[in-house]
Residue frames relative to the residue before (quaternion, step in Angstrom):
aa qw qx qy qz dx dy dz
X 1.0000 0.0000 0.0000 0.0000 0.00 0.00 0.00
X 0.5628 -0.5375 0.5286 0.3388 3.71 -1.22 1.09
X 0.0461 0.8086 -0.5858 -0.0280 3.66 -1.32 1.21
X 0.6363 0.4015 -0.3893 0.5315 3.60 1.30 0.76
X 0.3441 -0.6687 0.6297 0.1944 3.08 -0.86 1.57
X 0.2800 -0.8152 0.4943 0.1126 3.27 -1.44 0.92
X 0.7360 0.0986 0.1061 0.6613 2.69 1.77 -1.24
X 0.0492 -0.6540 0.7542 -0.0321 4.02 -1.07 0.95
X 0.1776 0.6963 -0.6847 0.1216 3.26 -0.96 1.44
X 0.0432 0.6899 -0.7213 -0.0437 3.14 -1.05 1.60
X 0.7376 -0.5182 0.3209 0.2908 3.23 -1.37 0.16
X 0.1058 -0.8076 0.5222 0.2527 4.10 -0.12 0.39
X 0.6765 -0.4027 0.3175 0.5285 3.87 -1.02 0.12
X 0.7762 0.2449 -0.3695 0.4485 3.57 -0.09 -0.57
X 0.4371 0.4356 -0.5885 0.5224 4.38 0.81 0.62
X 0.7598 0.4578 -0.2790 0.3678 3.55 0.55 -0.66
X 0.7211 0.3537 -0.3929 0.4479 3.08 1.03 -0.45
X 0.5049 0.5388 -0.5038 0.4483 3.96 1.30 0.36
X 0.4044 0.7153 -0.4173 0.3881 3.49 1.30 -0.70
X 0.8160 0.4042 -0.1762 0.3738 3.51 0.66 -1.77
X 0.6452 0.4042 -0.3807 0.5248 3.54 1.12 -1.14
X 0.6566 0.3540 -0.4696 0.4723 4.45 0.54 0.11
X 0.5180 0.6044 -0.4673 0.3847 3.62 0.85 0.26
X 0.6653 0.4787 -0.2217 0.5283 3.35 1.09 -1.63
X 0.7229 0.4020 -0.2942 0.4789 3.96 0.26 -1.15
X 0.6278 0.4160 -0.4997 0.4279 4.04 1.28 0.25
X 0.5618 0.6681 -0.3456 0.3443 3.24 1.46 -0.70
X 0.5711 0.7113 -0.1982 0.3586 2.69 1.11 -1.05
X 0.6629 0.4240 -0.2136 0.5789 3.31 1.14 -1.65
X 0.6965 0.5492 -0.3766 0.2674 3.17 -0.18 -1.17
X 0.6352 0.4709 -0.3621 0.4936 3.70 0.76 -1.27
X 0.5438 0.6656 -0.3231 0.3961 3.45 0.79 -0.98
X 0.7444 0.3131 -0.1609 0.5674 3.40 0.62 -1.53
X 0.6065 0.4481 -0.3801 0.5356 3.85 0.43 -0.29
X 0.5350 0.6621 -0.3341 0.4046 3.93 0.79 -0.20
X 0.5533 0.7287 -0.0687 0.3976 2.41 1.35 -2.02
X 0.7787 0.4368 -0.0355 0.4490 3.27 -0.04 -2.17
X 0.5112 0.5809 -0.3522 0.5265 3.88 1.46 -1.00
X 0.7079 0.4792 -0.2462 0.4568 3.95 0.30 -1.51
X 0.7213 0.4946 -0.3226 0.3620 3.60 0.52 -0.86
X 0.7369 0.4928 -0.1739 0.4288 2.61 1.41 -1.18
X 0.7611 0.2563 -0.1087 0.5858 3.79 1.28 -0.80
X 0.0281 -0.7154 0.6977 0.0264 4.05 0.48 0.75
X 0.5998 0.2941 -0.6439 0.3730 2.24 -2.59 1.40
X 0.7650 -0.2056 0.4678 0.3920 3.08 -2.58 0.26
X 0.0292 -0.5629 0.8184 -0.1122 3.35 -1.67 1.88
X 0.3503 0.7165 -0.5727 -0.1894 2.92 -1.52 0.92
X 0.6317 -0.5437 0.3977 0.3837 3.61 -0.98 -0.07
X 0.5090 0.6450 -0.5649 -0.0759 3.50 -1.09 0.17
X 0.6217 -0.5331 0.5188 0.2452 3.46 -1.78 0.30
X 0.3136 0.5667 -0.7435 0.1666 3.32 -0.53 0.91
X 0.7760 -0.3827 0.2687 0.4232 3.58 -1.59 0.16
X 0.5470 0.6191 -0.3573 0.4357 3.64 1.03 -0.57
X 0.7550 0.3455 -0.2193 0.5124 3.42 0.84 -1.32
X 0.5681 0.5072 -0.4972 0.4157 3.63 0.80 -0.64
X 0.3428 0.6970 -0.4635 0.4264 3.74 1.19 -0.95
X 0.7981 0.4854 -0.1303 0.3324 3.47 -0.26 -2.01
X 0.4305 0.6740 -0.2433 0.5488 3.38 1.90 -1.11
X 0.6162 0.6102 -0.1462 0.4760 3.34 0.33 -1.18
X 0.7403 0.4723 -0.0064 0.4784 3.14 -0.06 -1.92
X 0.8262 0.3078 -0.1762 0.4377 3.57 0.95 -0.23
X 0.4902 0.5205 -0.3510 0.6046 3.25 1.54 -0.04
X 0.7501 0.2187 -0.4183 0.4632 3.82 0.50 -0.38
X 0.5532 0.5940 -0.4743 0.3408 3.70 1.06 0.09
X 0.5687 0.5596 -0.3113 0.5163 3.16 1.74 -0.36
X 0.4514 0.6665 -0.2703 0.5282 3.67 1.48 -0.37
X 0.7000 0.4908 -0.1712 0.4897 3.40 0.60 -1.90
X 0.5637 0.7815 -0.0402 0.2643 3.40 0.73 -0.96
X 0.5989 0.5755 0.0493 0.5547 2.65 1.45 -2.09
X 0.7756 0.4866 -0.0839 0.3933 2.99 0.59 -1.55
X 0.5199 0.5195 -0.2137 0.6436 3.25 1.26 -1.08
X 0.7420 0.4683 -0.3534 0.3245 3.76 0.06 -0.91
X 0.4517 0.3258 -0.3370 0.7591 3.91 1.98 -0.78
X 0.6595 0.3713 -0.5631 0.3319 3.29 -1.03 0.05
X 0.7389 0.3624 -0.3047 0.4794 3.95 0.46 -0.62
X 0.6457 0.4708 -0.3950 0.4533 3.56 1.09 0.07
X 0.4740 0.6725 -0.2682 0.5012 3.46 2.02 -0.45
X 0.6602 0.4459 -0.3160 0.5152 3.46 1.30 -1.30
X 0.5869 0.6504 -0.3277 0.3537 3.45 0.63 -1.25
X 0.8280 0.2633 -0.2336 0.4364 3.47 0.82 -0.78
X 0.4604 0.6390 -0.4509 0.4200 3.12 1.37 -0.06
X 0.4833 0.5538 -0.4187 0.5333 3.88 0.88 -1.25
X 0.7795 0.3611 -0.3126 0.4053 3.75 -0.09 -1.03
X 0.6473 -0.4333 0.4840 0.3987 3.90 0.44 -0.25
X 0.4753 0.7449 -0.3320 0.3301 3.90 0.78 0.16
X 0.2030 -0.6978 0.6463 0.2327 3.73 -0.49 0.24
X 0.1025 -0.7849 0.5803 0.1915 4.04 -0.49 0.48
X 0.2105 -0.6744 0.6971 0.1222 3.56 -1.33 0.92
X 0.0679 -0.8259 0.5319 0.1740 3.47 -1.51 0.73
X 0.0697 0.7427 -0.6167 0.2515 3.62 -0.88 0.25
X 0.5603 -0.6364 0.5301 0.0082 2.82 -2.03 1.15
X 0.0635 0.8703 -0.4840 -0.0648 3.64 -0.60 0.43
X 0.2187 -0.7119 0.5586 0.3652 4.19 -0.74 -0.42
X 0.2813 -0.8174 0.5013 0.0377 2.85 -0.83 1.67
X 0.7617 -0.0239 -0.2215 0.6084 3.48 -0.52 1.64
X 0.8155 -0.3362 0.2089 0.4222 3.21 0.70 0.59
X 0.8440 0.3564 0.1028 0.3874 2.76 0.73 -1.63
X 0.7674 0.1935 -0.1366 0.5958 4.10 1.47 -0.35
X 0.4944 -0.6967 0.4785 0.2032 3.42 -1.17 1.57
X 0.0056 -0.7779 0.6236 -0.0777 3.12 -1.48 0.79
X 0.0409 -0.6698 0.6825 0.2896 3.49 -1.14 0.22
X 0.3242 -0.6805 0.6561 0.0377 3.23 -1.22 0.09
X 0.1235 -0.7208 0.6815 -0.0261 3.89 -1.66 0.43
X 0.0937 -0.8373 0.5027 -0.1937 3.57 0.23 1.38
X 0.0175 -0.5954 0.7499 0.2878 3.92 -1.57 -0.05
X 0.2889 -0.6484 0.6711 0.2139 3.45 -1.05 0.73
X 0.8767 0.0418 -0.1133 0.4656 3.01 -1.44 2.03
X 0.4838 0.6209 -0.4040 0.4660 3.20 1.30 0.77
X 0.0991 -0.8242 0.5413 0.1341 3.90 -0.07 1.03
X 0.2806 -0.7408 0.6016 0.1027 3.66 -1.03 0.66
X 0.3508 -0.6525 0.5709 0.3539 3.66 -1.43 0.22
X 0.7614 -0.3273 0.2810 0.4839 3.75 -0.74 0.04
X 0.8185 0.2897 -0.1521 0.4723 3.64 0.56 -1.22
X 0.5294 0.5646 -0.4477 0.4477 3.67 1.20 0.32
X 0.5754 0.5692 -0.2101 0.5484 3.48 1.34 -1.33
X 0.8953 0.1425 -0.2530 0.3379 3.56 0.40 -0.45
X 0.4073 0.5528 -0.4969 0.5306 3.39 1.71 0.90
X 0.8213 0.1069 -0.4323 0.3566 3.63 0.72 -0.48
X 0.2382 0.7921 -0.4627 0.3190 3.61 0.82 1.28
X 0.7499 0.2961 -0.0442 0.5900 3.15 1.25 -1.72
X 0.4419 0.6295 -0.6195 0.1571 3.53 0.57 -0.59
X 0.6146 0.4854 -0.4248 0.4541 3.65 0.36 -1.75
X 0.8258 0.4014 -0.3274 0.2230 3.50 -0.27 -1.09
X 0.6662 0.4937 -0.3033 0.4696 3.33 1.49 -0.25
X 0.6069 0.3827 -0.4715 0.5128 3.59 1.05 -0.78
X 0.7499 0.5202 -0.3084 0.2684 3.63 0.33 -0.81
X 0.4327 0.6566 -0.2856 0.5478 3.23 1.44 0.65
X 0.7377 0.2924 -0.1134 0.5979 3.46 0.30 -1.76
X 0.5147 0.5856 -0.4767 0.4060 4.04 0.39 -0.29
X 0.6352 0.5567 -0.2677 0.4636 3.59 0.68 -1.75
X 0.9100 0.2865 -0.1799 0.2395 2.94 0.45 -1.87
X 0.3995 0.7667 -0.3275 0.3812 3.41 1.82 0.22
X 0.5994 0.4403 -0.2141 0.6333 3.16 1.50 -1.65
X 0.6706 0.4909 -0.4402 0.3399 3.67 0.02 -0.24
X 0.6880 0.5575 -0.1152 0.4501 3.45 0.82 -1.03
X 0.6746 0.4751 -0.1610 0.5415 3.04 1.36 -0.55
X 0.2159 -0.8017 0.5074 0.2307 3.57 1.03 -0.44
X 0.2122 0.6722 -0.6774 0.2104 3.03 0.14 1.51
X 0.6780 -0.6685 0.2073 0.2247 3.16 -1.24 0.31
X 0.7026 0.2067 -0.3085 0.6070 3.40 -0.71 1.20
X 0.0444 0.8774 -0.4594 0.1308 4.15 0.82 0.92
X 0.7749 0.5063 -0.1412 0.3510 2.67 1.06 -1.26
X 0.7095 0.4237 -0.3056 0.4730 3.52 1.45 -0.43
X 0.4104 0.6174 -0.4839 0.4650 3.38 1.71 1.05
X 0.6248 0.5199 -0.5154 0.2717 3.49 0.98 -0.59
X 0.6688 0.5151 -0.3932 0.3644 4.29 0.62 -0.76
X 0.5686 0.5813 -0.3407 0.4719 3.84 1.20 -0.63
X 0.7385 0.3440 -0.2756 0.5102 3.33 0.39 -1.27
X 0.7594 0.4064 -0.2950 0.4137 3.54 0.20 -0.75
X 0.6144 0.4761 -0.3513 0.5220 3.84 1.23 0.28
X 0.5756 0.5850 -0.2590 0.5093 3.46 1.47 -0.47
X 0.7989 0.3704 -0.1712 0.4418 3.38 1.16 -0.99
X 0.4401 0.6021 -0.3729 0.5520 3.49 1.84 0.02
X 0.7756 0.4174 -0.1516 0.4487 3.21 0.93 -1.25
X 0.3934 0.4782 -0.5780 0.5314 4.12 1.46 0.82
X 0.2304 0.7858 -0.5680 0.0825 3.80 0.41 -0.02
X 0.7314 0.4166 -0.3331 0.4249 3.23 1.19 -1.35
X 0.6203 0.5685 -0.4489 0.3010 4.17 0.81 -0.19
X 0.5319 0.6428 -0.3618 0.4160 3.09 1.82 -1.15
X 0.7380 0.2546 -0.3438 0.5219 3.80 0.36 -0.78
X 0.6484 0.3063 -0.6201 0.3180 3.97 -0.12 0.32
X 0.6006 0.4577 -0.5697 0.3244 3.22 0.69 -0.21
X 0.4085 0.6955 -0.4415 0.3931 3.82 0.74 -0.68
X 0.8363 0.3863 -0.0551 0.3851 3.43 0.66 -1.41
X 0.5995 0.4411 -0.2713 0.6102 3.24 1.60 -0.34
X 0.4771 0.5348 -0.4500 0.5328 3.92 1.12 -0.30
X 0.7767 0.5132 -0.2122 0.2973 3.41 0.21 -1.28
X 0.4970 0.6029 -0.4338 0.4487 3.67 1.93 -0.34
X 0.5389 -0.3758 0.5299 0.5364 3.28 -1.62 -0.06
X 0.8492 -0.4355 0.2710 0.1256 1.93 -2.79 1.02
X 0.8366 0.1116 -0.1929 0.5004 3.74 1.24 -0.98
X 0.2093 0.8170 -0.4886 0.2236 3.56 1.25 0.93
X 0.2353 -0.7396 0.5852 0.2348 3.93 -0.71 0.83
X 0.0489 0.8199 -0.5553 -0.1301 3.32 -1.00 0.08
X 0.6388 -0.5376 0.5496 0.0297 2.98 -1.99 1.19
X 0.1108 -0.8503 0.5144 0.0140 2.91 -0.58 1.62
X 0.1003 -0.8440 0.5269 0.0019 4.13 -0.20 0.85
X 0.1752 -0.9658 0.1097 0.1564 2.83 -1.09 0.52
X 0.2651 0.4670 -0.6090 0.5838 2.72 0.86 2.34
X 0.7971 -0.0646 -0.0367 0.5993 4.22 0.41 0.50
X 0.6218 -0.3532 0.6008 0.3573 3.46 -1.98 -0.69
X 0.4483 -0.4010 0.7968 0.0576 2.48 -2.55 0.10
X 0.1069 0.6990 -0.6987 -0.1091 3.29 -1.37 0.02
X 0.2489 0.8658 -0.4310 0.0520 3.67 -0.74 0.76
X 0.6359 -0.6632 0.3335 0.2111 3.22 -1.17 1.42
């Protein structure tokens, strides 16, 4: 087992606050691209309106955006289970200053490509699912495109550890915590 810590990176307020402005400008994209995939998939006149039904749906999407969440630790829970891991869950404020929940093994050490399968899984199943049901025209598609594409703005915080765990040496393990990493020799 690796016994020289090389590197401890938590986040500070101003990593967090770049966290937030690449969180919003993915949100941003994503709904876009999930919009996208909706139109291709359902031509013709879309429009939007607010009546108590749709605010209803309004609703109905914020806890799918809840539901979501949850589902999103839980595949980072499986992920480490496959590997031999116990997963712990729990919220934190990252840099102080942005909420998070999070799925961790405490004092678990990973190799590069374990750490960044059980980084991305959520962000990958939770992608192709949306966009499967969307494409498909199943019913009610369209009020998947703001959930999925807020969920996937909001993995912002795996996208940079993985960034940071790519970026260790080649046979460095790393420690996943749960407010940052570990790197160790």
């Amino acid at each position: 087992m690796a016994t020289e810590l090389i590197e401890e990176w938590i986040p500070d307020t101003k990593t967090a606050m770049l966290m937030n402005v690449g969180g919003i400008i993915s949100t941003f994209g994503a709904i876009l691209g999930f919009a996208t995939l909706y139109s291709v998939a359902h031509p013709g006149p879309h429009t939007i309106e607010f009546s108590a039904r749709e605010l209803g749906f309004l609703l109905g999407s914020l806890l799918l955006i809840l539901f979501l969440m949850v589902v999103h630790e839980l595949l980072h829970g499986f992920a480490l289970r496959t590997l031999g891991h116990k997963p712990k869950y729990g919220a934190t404020m990252v840099g102080g200053v942005m909420p998070a929940f999070y799925c961790t093994a405490p004092g678990a050490r990973l190799r590069k490509a374990g750490f960044t399968y059980v980084a991305l899984l959520p962000g990958i199943v939770l992608v192709i699912v949306p966009a499967v049901y969307i494409l498909a025209g199943l019913p009610l598609a369209g009020w998947l495109v703001v959930p999925a594409g807020v969920l996937l703005g909001g993995a912002i915080g795996d996208w940079f550890m993985t960034y940071k765990a790519l970026r260790a040496p080649k046979f460095a393990q790393i420690e996943d915590m749960k407010d940052g990493l570990r790197i160790w020799r």
